[in-house]
C-alpha positions in Angstrom: 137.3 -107.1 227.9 136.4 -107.8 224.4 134.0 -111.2 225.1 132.1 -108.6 227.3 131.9 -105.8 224.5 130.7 -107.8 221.9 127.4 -108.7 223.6 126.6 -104.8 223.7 127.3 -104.8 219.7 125.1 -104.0 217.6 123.7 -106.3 214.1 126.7 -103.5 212.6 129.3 -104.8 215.5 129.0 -101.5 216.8 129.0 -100.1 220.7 126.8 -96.7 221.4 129.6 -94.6 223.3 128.8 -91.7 225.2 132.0 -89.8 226.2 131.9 -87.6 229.4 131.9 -84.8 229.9 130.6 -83.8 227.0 127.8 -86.3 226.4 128.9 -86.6 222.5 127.3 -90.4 221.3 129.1 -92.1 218.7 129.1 -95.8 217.3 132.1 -97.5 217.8 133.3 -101.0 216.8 134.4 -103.2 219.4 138.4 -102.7 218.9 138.4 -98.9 218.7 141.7 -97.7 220.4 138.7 -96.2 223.6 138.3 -100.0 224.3 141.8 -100.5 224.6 143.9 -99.7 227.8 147.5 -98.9 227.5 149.7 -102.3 228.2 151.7 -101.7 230.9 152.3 -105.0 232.6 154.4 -108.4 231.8 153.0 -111.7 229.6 153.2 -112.9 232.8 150.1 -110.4 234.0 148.2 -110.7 231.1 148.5 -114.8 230.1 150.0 -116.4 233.0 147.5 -114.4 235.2 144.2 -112.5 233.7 143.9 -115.1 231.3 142.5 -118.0 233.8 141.0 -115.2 235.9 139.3 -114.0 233.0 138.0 -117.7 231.4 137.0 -119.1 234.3 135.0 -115.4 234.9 133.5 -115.9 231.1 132.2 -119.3 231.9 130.3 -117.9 234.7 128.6 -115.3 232.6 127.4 -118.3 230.0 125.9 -120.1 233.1 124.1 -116.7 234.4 123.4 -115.8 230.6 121.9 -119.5 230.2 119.5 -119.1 232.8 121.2 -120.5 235.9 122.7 -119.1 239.1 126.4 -118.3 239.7 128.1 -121.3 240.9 131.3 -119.8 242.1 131.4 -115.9 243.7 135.1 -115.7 244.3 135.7 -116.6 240.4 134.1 -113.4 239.9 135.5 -111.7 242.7 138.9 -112.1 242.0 137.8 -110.8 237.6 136.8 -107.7 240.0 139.8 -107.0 241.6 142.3 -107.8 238.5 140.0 -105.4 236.4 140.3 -102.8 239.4 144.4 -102.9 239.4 144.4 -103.2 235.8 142.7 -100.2 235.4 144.4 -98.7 238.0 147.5 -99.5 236.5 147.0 -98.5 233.2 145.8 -95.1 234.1 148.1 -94.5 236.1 151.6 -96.1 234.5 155.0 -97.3 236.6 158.0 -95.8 235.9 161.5 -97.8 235.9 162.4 -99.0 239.4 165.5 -99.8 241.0 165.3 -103.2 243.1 169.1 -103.8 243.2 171.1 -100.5 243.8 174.5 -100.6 242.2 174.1 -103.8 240.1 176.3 -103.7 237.1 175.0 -105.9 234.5 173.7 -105.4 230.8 170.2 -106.3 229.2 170.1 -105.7 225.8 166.4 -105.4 223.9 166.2 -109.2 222.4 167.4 -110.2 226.0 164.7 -107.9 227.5 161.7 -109.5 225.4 163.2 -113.3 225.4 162.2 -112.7 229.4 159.0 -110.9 229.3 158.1 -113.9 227.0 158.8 -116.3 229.7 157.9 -115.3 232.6 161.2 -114.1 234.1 162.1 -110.1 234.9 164.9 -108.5 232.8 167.3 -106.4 235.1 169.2 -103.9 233.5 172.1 -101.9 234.5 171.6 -99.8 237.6 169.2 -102.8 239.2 166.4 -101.4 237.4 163.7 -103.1 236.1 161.4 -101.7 233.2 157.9 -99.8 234.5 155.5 -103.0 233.2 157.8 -105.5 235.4 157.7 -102.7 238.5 153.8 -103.0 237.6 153.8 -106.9 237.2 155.4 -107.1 241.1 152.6 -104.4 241.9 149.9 -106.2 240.7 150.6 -110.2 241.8 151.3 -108.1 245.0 147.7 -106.5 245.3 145.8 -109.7 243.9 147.3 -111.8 247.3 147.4 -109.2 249.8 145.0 -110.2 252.9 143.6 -106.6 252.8 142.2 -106.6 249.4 141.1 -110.0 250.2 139.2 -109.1 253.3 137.1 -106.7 250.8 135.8 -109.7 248.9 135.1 -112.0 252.0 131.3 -113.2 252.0 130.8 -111.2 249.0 127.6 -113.0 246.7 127.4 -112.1 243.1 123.5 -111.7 242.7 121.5 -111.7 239.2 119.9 -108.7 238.2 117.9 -109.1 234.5 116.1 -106.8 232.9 113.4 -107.7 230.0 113.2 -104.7 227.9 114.9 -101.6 229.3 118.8 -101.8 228.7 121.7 -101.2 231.3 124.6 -99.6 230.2 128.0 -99.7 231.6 130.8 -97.4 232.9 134.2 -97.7 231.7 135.2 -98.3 235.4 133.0 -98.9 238.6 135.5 -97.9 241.1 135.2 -99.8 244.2 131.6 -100.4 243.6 130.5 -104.1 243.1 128.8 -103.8 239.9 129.8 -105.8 236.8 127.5 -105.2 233.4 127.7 -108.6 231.8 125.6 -107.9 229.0 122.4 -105.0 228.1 120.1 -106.8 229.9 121.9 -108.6 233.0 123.8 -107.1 235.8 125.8 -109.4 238.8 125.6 -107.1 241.9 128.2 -107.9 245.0 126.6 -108.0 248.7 126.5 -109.6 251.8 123.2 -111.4 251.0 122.9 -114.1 248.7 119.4 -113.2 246.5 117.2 -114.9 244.3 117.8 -113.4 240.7 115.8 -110.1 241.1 113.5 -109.2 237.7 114.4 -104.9 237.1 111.6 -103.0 235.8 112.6 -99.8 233.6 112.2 -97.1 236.6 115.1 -99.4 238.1 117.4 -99.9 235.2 117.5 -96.2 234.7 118.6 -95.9 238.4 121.9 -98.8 237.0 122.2 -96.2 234.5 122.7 -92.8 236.3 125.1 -95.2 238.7 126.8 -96.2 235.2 126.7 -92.5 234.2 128.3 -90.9 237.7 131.2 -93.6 237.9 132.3 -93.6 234.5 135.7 -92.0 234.1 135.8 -91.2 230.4 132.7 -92.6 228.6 129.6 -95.5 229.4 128.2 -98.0 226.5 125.9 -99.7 225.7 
């Protein structure tokens, strides 16, 4: 997410990026094509959906970032599980699916993009729908279902802050509950609400090597 990038740039808008396996460090800027997953989802997904996920996550971060406590876990819960699927998703890409076997019909391209605009899925001929819609049905699916849910319930978002040493981040955390706001705040998820805990350098490092062993591709910072 490009609001959370830019608070790990540099005076040069730059990102330090170190790629795995390799351990290669380059600088980056904050809309390299690494920063950019592959779109495989609807508008719907991405304004109808991530984008009130993802504001009402970002005003969050400003209270944390301004000093105060999180004022609403599930906000930031639910930024957690859409960045999960979406990551999910766009490693790992739908093919065209068939929802209505046998449907003759015809869906030409203008058609096909006048519906993705507004919200509605495009069938074409065969009953198939396009691999972003198959996605789109995927993903509203996984954000409601009771299991993934249940992962989240009495999950606190605590305040980690560090004063000198700097986290970095993983591309992707996996299931772990760890979202890198910014170099020198982390919000943790457990089953224990926590006064905002102060991280000395010995203890950053330990964020680090977490940030180092989960990353799929490359951690920056």
């Amino acid at each position: 997410m490009r609001a959370l990038l830019e608070r790990f740039a540099n005076s040069s808008n730059k990102v330090r990026v170190v790629r795995k396996p390799l351990g290669t460090t380059s600088f980056l800027g904050v809309k390299n094509r690494i920063f950019i997953g592959d779109r495989c989802w609807s508008e719907e997904i991405e304004k109808g959906i991530s984008w009130p996920i993802e504001n009402a996550f970002l005003n969050e971060v400003v209270r944390v970032e301004s000093g105060q406590l999180v004022n609403d876990h599930l906000v930031i819960s639910k930024y957690h599980l859409l960045w999960t699927l979406r990551h999910h998703f766009a490693t790992n890409p739908n093919g065209d699916r068939e929802i209505v076997p046998g449907m003759n019909c015809y869906m030409d391209e203008a058609i096909e993009l006048w519906g993705d605009a507004n919200y509605k899925m495009p069938i074409k001929n065969g009953g198939i729908i396009s691999g972003r819609f198959a996605t789109t049905l995927d993903i509203k699916e996984l954000m409601e279902c009771p299991d993934n849910s249940a992962n989240y319930k009495g999950i606190f978002w605590n305040v980690i802050r560090s004063e000198g040493a700097r986290f970095i981040s993983a591309d992707q955390y996996r299931s772990q509950l760890l979202i890198i706001i910014n170099p020198y705040i982390v919000l943790q998820g457990g089953y224990e609400e926590k006064a905002p805990f102060l991280a000395g350098p010995e203890v950053v490092e330990e964020y680090n090597d977490i940030a180092k062993k989960a990353a799929l591709n490359f951690t920056f910072g």
